[in-house]
C-alpha positions in Angstrom: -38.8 -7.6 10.5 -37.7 -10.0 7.4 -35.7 -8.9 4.6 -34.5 -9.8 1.5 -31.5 -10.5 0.2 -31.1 -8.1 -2.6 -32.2 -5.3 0.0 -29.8 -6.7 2.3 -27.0 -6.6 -0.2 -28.4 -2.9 -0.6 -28.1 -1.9 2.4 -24.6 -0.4 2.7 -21.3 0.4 3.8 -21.5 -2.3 6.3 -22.8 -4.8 4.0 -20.0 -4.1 2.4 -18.0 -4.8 5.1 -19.4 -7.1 6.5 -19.1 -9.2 3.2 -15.4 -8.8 2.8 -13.6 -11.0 5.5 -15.8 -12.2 8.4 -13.6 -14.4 10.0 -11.0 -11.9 10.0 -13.4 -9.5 11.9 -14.1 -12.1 14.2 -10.9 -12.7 15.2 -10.7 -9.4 16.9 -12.7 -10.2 19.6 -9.8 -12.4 21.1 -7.1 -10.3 22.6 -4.3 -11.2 21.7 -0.7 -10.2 23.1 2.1 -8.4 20.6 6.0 -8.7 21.4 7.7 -5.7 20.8 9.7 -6.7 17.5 7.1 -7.6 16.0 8.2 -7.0 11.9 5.2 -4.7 10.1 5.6 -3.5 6.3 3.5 -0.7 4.6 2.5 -0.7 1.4 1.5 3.0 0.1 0.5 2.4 -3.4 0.7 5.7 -6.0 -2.3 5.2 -8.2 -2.4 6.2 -11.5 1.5 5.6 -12.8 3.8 8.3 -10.7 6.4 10.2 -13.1 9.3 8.7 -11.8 11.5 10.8 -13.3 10.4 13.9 -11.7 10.5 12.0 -8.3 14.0 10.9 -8.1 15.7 13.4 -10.6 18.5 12.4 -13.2 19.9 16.3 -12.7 23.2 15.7 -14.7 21.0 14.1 -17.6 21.1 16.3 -20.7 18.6 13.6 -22.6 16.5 14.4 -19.4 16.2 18.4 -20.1 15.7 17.6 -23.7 13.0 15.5 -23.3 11.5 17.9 -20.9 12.5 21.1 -22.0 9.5 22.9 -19.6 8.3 19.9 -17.2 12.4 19.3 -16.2 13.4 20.3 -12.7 16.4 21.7 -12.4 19.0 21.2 -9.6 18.4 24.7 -8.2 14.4 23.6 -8.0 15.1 20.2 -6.6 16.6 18.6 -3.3 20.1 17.4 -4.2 21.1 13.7 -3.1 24.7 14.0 -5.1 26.1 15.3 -8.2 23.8 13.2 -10.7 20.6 13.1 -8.4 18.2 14.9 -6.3 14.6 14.6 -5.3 11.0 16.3 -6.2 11.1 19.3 -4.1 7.8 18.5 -2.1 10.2 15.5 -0.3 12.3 17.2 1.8 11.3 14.7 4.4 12.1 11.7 2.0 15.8 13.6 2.0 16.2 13.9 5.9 15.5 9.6 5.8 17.9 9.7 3.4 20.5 11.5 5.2 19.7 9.3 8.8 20.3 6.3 6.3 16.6 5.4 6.8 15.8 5.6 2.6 17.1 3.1 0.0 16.1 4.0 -3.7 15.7 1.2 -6.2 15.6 2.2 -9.4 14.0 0.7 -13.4 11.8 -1.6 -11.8 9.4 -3.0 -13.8 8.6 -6.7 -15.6 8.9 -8.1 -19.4 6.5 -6.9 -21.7 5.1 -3.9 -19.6 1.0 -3.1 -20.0 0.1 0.3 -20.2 -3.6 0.0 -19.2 -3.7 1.4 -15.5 -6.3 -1.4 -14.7 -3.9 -4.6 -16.3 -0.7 -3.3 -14.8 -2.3 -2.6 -11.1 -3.5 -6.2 -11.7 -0.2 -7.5 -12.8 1.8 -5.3 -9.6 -1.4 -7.2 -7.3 -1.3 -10.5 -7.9 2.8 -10.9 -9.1 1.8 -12.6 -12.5 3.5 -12.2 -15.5 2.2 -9.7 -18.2 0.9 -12.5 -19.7 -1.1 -14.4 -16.8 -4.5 -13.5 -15.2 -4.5 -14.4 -11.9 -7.6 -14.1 -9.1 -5.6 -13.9 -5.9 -3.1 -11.2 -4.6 0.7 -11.7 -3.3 0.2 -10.1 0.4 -3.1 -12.9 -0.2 -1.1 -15.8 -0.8 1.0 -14.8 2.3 -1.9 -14.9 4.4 -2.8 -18.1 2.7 0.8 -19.6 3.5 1.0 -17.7 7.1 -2.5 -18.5 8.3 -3.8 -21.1 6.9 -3.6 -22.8 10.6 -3.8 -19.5 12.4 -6.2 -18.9 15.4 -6.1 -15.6 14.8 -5.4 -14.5 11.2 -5.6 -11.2 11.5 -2.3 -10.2 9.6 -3.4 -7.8 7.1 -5.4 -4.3 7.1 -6.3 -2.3 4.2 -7.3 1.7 5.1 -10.1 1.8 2.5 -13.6 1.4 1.8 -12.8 -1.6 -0.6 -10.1 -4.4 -0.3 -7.5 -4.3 -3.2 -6.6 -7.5 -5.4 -3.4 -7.6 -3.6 -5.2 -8.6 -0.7 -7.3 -11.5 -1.4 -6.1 -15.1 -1.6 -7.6 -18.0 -2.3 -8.9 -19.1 1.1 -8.2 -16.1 3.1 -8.2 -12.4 2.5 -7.5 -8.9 4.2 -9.5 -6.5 6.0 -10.8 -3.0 4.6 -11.4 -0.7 7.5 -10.8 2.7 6.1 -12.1 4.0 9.7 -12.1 1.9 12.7 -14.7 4.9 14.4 -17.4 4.7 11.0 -17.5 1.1 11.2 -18.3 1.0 14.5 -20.7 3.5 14.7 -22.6 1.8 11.4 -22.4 -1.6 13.0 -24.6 0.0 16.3 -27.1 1.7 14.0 -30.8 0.9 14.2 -31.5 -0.8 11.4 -28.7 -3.1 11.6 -29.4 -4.1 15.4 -32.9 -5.0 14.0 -31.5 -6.8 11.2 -29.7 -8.7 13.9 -32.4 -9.5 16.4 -34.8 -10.9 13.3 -31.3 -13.2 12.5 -32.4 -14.8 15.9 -33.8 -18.6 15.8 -33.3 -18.5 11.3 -31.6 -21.5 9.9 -32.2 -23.3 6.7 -32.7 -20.2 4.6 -30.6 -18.8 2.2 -30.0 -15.2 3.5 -28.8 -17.2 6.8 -24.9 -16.6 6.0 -25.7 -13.2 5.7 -27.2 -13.2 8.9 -24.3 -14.7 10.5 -21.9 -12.5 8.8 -23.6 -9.2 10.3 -23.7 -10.6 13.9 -19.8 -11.2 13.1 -19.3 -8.1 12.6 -21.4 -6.1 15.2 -19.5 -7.9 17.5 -16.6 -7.2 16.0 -16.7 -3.7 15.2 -16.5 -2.9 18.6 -13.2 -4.5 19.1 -11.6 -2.8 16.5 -12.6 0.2 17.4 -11.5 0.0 20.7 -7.7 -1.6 20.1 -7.6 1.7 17.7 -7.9 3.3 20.5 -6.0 1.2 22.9 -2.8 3.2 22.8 -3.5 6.4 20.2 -0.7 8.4 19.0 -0.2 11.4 20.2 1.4 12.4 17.3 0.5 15.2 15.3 -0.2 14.0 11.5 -2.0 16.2 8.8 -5.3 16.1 8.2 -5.1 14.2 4.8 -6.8 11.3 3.8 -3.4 9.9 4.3 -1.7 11.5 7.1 -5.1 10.2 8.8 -4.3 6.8 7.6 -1.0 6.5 8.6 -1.9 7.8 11.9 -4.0 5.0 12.3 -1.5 2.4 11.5 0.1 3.9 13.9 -2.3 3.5 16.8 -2.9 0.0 15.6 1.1 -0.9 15.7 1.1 0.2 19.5 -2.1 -1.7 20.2 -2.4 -5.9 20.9 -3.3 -6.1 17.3 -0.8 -8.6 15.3 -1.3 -7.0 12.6 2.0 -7.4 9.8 0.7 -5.8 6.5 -0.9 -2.4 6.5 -2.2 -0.8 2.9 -2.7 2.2 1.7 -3.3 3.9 -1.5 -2.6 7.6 -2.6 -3.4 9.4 -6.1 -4.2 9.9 -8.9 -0.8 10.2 -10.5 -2.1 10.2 -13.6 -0.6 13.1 -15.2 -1.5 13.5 -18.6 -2.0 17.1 -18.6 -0.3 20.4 -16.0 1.4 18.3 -14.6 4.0 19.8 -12.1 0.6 21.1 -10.0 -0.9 17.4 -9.2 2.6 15.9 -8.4 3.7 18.9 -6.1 0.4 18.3 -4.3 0.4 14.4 -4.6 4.0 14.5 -3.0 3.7 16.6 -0.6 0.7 15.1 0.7 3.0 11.6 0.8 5.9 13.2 2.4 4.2 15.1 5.4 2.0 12.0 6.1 5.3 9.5 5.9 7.1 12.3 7.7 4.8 12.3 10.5 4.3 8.4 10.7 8.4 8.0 10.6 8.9 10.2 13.3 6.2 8.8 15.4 7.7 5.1 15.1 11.1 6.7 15.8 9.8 8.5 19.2 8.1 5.1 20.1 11.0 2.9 19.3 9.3 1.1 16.9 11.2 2.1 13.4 13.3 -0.7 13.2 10.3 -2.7 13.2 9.0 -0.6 9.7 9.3 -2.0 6.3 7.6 1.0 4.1 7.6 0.9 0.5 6.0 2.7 -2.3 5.5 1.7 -5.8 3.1 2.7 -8.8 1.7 0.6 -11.3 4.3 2.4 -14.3 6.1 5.6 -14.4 5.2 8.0 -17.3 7.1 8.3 -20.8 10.4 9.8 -20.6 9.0 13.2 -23.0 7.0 15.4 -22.0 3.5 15.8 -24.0 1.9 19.1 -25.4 -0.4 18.9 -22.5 2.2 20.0 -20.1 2.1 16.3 -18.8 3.7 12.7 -19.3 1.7 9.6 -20.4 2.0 6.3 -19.7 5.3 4.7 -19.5 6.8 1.5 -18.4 9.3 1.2 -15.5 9.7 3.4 -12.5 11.6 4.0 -9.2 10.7 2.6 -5.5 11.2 4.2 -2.1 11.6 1.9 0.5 12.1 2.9 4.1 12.4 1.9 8.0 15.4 1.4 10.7 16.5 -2.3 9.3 17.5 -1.4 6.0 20.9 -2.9 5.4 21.2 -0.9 2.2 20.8 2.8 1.9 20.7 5.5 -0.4 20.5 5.3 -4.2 20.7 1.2 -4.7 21.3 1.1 -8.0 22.0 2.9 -11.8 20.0 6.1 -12.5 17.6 5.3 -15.6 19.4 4.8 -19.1 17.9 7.9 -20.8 19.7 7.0 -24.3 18.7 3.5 -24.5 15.0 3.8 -24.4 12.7 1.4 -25.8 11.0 3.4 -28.1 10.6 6.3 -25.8 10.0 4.2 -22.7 12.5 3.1 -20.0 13.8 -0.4 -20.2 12.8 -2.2 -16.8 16.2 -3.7 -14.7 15.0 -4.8 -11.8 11.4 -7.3 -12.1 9.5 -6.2 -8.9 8.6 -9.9 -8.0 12.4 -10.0 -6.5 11.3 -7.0 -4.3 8.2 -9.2 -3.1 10.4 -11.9 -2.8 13.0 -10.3 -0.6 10.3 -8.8 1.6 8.3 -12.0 1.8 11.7 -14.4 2.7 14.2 -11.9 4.6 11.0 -9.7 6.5 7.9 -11.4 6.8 10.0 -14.7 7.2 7.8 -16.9 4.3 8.4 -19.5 1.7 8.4 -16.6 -1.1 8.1 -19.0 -3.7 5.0 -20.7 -2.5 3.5 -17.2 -2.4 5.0 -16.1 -5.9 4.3 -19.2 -7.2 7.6 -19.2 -9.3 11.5 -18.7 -8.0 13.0 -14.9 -8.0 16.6 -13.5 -6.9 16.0 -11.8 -3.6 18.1 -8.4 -3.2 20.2 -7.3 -0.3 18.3 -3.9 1.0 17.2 -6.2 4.2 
């Protein structure tokens, strides 16, 4: 059977696959043997620019009830964390890490000259540029440039998700996207690929050949990582969400031989423009009773103190409410991060500055490159400014 390369580009989810990092998949065919200890952070990204103000609550902020005189939660409808805060009531899991000392909350974070567009500002939050730069590669990229540039096995980072996100891709080596370890191996053994595979046989010279070689890669590999996903499964309960089933995977994966250090995720959309207190409730919840499951898990398994999870979103929303029962687009916003080796706990630093906006938008504090940069030196143990490409404060929360 021949093929071409158009239809072979047309073929499908494994194409797609396929395409993104073969020598990645490859990898996986080598076992390969994990210490306990061995340091894994989660990225779970809130697309579409999370209202940050609704999340982690300013409840002894007149300004705030001003600006919001219907979408405002008040103390009685929120989860207190003290006298001035408390959180969205769909994260009463969020507020029992908080009370084991297992949540830090970082606060304003944003850059200079903040971009509105959801697609610039993802880009900007992806590849750690300035407002101002266009960059191809990604920060968690870079690190896998700088990490494994000599690695045998450079299997360090795993996106749950059909396509691999900007923050992913370096210049010479990128990420996986497996959003399900079970699909992609049940693709890689259909029919049409094994025949795809047997015609590969005895080609070279043409140019579909590196095609060729990168589906053989992957039918090979396929199988591996489906059965290290299965290795050790959780027998944790987690909810039946796109992203309870997601964490549950990174789960199984952490307790398997996999060295696996960067898992991502995404969850949304946050984008709120209109009724707005329905899609957050649902949008949180569905974040705190997959995180909530996933925490607990690590803690049964003794593996919590090996968690760096953070969330972030590419803005938060304007501080006043629209007509529309919503919030638009906004500038800075709030972080959870969360595991066993925080050093710093609980609300890290100032509540937003509700009467010095900048025209109607909160003024950033804190430029999320010195989060990257704390997480790449003091966690993942890197030259963070090789991988930012420039030099940021790191903080203290590890």
């Amino acid at each position: 059977m021949m093929i071409k390369r158009k239809e072979f580009l047309q073929s499908g989810a494994l194409a797609t696959a396929s395409l993104m990092l073969p020598q990645f998949l490859k990898a996986f065919e080598r076992p390969m043997s994990v210490p306990l200890g061995n340091k894994v952070v989660v990225v779970i990204q809130l697309s579409g620019g999370n209202d940050g103000l609704n999340t982690v609550i300013p409840i002894a902020n007149d300004f705030y009830y001003r600006a919001r005189p219907t979408l405002g939660l008040r103390g009685a409808q929120s989860l207190k964390l003290s006298d001035d805060v408390a959180l969205h009531p769909a994260l009463e899991g969020f507020r029992a890490l908080y009370d084991q000392g297992a949540l830090a909350i970082l606060n304003n974070v944003g850059y200079p000259n903040p971009d509105r567009s959801h697609f610039r500002s993802m880009d900007i939050w992806h590849s750690a540029s300035s407002s101002r730069e266009y960059w191809n590669d990604g920060w968690l990229g870079r690190y896998l440039d700088a990490q494994c540039n000599a690695c045998e096995r450079p299997t360090q980072a795993i996106e749950l998700d059909d396509v691999l996100s900007l923050a992913l891709k370096g210049e010479k080596l990128k990420g996986i996207a497996v959003k399900d370890p079970r699909r992609l191996y049940g693709t890689a053994n259909e029919k049409f690929f094994r025949a795809l595979h047997t015609d590969a046989h005895g080609r070279e010279g043409q140019p579909v050949d590196y095609l060729y070689k990168t589906l053989s890669e992957t039918m090979h590999s396929a199988d591996y990582i489906f059965s290290e996903s299965k290795a050790r499964p959780t027998k944790a309960a987690y909810p039946s969400t796109e992203l309870g089933k997601s964490l549950r995977t990174i789960a199984s994966l952490m307790y398997s031989q996999i060295n696996t250090t960067v898992y991502y995720v995404s969850l949304g959309s946050f984008d709120t423009h209109a009724n707005q207190q329905a899609q957050q409730q649902r949008l949180l919840k569905e974040l705190n009773d997959a995180v909530t499951a996933f925490t607990s898990d690590l803690q049964h398994e003794n593996r919590f103190d090996d968690l760096l999870l953070f969330t972030f979103s590419e803005f938060g929303r304007r501080v006043e409410q629209n007509a529309s029962g919503g919030t638009d687009h906004g500038t800075a916003n709030n972080m959870f991060l969360i595991g066993g080796g925080l050093k710093e706990k609980g609300v890290l630093n100032e509540l937003p500055d509700l009467a010095n906006l900048d025209e109607g938008d909160l003024r950033y504090k804190v430029d999320f490159k010195n989060v990257y940069a704390t997480i790449l030196n003091k966690w993942l143990k890197v030259n963070d400014q090789a991988v930012l490409k420039g030099r940021y404060e790191t903080m203290n929360f590890i």
